[in-house]
C-alpha positions in Angstrom: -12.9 7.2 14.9 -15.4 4.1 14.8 -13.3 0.6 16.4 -14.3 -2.4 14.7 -15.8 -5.5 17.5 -14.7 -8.7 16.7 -12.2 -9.5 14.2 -12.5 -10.5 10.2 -10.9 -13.4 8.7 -10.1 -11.4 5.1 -9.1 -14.5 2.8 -7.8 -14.3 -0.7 -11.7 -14.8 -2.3 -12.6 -12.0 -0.8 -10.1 -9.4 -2.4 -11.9 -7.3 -5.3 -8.8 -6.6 -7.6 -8.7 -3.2 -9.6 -6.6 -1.5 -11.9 -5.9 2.3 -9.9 -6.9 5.4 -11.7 -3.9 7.2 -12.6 -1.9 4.1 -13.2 -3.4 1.0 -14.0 -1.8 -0.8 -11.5 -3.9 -3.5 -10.2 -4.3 -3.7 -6.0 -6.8 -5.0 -3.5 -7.7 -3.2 -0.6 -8.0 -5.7 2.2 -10.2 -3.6 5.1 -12.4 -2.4 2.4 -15.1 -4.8 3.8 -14.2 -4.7 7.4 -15.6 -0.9 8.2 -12.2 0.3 9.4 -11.7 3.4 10.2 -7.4 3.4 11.8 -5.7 1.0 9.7 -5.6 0.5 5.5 -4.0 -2.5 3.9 -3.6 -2.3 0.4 -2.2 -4.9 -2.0 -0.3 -3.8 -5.4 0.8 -6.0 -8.0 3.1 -3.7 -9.8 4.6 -5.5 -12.6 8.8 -5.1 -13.3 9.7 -1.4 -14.5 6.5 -0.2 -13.5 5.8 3.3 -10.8 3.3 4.2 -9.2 2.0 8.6 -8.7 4.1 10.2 -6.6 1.8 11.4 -3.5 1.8 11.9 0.0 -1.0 11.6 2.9 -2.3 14.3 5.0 -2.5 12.2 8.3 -1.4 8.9 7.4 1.9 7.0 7.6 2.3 4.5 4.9 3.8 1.1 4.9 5.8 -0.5 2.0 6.4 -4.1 1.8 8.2 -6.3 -1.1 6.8 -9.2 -1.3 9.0 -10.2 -4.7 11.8 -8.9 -6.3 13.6 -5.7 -5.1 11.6 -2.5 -4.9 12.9 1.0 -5.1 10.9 3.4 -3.9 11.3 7.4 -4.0 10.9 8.9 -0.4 11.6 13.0 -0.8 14.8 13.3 -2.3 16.6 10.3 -1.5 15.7 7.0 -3.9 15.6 3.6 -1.4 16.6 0.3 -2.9 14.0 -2.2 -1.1 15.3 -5.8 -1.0 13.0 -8.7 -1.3 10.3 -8.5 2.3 11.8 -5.6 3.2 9.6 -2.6 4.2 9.7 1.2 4.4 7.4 3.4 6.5 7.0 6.8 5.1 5.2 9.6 7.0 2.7 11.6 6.3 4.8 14.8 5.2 7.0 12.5 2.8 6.4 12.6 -0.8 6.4 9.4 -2.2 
């Protein structure tokens, strides 16, 4: 995989905001400009009472973060209760 030089400075004008296909949730991917090729940052706004699909990754881990409220978040069989900046990381065999 291609290593970015440098670093980028991503700054809140530079996120493109879009609703996601299946969903309509609205997120902002924050590498989308920086080339990477290891890492993906990806911001959703998901609104009280709302889900997101259920998917997993073939070779990527995923991070969840709460930046407001509490989350709860399905991960296999077990549903997590996420409190306010907490996080879970869910592996690439998980469902989610």
């Amino acid at each position: 995989m291609k290593r970015i030089q440098g670093y980028h400075l991503i700054t809140p004008g530079d996120l493109h905001w879009r609703p996601s296909n299946l969903m309509r949730i609205p997120n902002a991917d924050y590498l989308e400009r920086t080339g990477s090729e290891n890492l993906g940052a990806r911001l959703w706004r998901l609104p009280p009472r709302s889900a997101n699909a259920l998917h997993k990754r073939t070779r990527a881990e995923e991070f969840y973060f709460v930046l407001e409220g509490t989350g709860r978040l399905r991960v296999g069989d077990e549903t997590l209760t996420v409190p306010r900046y907490g996080g879970v990381l869910a592996g690439p065999d998980q469902l989610r």
